[in-house]
C-alpha positions in Angstrom: 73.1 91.4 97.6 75.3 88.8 99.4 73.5 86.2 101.1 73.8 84.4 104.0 73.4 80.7 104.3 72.5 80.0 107.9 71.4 76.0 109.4 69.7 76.4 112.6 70.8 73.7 114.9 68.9 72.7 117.9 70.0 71.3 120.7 67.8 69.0 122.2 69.9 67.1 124.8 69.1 68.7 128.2 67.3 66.5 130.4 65.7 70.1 132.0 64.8 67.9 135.4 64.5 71.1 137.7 60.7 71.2 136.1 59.7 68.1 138.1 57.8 66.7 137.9 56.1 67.8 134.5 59.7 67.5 133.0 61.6 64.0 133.6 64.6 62.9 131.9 62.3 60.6 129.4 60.2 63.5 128.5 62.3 66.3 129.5 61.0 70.2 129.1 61.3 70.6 125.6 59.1 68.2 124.6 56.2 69.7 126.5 53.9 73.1 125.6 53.9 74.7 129.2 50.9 76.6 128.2 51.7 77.8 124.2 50.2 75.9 121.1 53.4 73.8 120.3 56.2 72.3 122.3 59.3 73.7 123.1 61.2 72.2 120.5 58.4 73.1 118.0 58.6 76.6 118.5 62.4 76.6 118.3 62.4 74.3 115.0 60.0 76.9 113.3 61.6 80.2 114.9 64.3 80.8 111.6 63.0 79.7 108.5 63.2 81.2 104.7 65.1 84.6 103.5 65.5 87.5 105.5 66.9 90.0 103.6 70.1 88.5 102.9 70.0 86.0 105.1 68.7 82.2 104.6 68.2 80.1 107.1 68.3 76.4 105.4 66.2 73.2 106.8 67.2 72.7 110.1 69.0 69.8 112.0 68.3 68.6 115.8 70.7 66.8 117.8 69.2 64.6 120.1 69.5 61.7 122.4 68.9 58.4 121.1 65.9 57.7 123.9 64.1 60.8 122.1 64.3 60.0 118.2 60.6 59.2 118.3 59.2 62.1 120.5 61.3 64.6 117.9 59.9 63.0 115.3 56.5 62.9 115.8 56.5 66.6 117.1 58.4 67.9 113.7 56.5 65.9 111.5 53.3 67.2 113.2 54.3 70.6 113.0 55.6 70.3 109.1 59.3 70.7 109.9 61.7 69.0 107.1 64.8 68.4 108.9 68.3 68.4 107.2 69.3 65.7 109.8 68.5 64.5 113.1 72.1 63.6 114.8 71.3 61.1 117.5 73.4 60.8 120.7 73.7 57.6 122.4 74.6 59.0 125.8 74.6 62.5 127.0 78.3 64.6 126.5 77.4 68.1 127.2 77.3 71.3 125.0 81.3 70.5 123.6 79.9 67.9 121.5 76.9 69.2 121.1 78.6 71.9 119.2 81.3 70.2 117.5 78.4 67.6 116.0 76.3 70.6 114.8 79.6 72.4 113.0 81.3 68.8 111.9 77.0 68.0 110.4 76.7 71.3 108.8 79.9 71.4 106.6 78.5 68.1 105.1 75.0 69.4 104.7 76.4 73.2 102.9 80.4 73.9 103.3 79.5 77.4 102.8 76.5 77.4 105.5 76.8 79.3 108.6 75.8 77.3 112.1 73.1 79.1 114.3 72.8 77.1 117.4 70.2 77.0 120.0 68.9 74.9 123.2 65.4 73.5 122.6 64.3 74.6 125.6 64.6 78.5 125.7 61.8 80.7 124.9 62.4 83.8 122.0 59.1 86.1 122.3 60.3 88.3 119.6 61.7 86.6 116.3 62.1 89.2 114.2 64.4 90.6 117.0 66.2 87.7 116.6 66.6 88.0 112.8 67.8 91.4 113.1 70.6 90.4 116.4 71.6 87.4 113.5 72.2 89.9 111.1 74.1 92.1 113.2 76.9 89.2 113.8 76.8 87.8 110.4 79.3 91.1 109.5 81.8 89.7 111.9 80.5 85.7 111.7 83.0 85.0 109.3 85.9 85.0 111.7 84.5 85.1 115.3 82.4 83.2 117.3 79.5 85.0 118.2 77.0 84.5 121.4 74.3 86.4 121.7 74.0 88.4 125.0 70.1 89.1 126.7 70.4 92.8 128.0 69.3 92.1 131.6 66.2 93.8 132.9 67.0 92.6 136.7 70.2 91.5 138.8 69.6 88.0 138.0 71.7 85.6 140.2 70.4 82.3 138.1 72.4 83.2 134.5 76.0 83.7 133.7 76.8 87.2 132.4 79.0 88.2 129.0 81.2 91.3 129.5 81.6 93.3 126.2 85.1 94.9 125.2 85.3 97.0 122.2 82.9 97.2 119.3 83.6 95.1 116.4 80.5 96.0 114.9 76.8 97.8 115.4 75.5 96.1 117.8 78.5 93.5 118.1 81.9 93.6 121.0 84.4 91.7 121.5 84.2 89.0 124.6 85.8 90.4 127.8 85.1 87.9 130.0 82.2 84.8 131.1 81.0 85.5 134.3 79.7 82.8 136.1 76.3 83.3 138.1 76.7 86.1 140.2 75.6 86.7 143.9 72.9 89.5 143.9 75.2 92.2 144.8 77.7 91.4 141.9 74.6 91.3 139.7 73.5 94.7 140.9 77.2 95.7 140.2 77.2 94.1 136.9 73.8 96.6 136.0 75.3 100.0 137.7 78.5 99.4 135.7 76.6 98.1 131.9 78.7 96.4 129.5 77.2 93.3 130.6 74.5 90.7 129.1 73.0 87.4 130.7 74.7 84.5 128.5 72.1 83.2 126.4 73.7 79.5 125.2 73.1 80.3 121.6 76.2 80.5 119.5 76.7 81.8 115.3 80.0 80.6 113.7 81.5 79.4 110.5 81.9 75.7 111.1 85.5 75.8 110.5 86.4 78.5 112.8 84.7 76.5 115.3 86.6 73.6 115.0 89.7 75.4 114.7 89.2 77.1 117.8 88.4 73.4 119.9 92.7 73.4 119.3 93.5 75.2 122.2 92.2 73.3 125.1 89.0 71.1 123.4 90.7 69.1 120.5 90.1 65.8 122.2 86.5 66.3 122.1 86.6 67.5 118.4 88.5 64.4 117.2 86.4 62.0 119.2 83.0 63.5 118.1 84.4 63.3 114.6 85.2 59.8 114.8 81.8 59.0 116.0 80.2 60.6 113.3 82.5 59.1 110.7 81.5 55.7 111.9 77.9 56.6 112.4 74.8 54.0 111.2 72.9 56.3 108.6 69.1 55.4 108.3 66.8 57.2 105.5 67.8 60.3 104.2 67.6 62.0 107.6 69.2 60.0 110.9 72.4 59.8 111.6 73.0 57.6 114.8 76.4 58.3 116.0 78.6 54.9 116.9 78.3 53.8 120.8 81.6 53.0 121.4 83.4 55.6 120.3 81.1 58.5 121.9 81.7 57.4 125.1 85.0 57.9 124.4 84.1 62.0 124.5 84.7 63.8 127.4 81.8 65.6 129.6 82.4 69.1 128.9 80.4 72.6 128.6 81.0 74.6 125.0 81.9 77.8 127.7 84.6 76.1 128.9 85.9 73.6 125.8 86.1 76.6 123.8 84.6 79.4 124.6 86.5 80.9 127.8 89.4 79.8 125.9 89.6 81.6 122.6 89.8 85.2 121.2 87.7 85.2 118.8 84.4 85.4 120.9 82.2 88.0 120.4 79.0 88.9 121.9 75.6 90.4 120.0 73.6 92.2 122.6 69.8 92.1 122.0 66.7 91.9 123.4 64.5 88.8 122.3 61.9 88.2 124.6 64.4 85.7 125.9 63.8 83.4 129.1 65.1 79.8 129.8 62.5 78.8 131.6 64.5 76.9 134.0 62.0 76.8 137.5 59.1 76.8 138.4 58.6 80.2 139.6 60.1 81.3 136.3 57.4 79.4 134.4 55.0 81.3 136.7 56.0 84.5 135.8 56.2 84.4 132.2 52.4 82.8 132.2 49.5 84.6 131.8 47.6 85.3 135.0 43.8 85.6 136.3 42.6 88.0 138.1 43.8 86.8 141.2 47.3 86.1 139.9 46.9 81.9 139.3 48.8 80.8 136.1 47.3 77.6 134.9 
């Protein structure tokens, strides 16, 4: 049987503020439990780990701001994670780099590994829903980069939507179109009609397709991220802490729109995770347990 090499990379960069005040931009949301065992960035760090019929997912590697490298730390070493690396960002530079980083870290780490990248701050219920939505897009991974799309239960007006095109694979369609956040009659238009997912922010890809793809509109972010990784100050075996000056250098922009709006080789793997991004209070409220008179604590 083939096997796929997978890193999981974590993005650990958001500053999640619309949580205030629990979540602040020194401790931001995914450094906090909000009612499971093990913080946000816990749970994600341990979500992919070992084989899974064909695919392995190797140790995995957070990128983070500098102002964090303790907190990360000390939650992954509590919770017996071995990290490939920890890529530390002096400033924050949005998703683009985020994702360039993660691809330009992983061909050093395995040139033959694929990149599964996730925010640290998203909950997955259902893992093993996960694995199988992962294996689904590795048969098209090699050439395509492949989102994962949440099939909506409800015209959600907080998420941007993926519409599918034809299939490319069970389970796996070619990228129509990003969406942004609807009103609440497009949503409800977007559900009559089907074909369309709420956009996750996780991404699979060969490294090198990635970067090949930040040509059309995103290569000035590539280059720049590169340089600041090439002159990087390496401590142990683990930290990579990217140069100052030349990060600042990268420009502020989203992976949607650096790359992903841009190319045609986006696909989309619909599944259904237990997904939520957990990004307001009242959200938080409903995905917590209640008491009998509907207080979650």
């Amino acid at each position: 049987m083939a096997v796929t090499k997978i890193i999981p990379v974590v993005m650990s960069g958001g500053s999640g503020t619309r949580l205030w005040p629990v979540s602040t931009t020194l401790q931001p949301k995914q450094f906090h439990s909000l009612g499971a065992q093990r913080t946000m960035i816990e749970e994600t760090a341990l979500r992919l780990r070992g084989a899974h019929d064909g695919l392995v997912f190797l140790d995995p590697v957070v990128i983070a701001g500098v102002s964090h490298r303790d907190l990360v730390l000390e939650l992954l070493s509590r919770s017996g994670v071995q990290l490939a690396a920890l890529v530390l960002e002096p400033e924050g530079r949005n998703t683009a780099a985020t994702a360039a980083l993660a691809a330009i870290v992983a061909q050093e780490i395995d040139p033959e590994a694929y990149v599964l990248l996730m925010p640290a701050d998203h909950l997955v219920a259902d893992r093993a829903a996960l694995v199988d939505a992962v294996r689904a897009a590795s048969a098209v991974v090699s050439d395509r980069i492949v989102t994962f799309g949440i099939r909506p239960t409800a015209p959600e007006t907080g998420y941007g939507y993926i519409q599918q095109g034809e299939a490319l694979a069970d389970g796996v369609h070619r990228v129509t179109a990003f969406k942004e956040k609807p009103a609440l009659d497009v949503a409800n238009q977007y559900l009559r009609e089907g074909g369309y997912s709420w956009n996750s922010g996780m991404f699979f890809f060969a490294p090198k397709v990635l970067l090949e793809e930040f040509s059309i509109a995103g290569a000035d972010i590539r280059d720049d991220a590169h340089e600041a990784f090439r002159r990087a100050r390496r401590e142990n075996t683990v930290e990579i802490h990217l140069d100052p000056e030349t990060f600042a250098r990268v420009r502020n922009e989203a992976v949607d729109r650096a790359v992903m709006e841009k190319t045609s080789r986006a696909a989309v793997a619909s599944c259904d995770i237990g997904w939520a991004d957990v990004g307001s209070w009242a959200e938080l409220w409903r995905l917590s347990p209640k008491d009998e008179d509907g207080n979650a604590v």
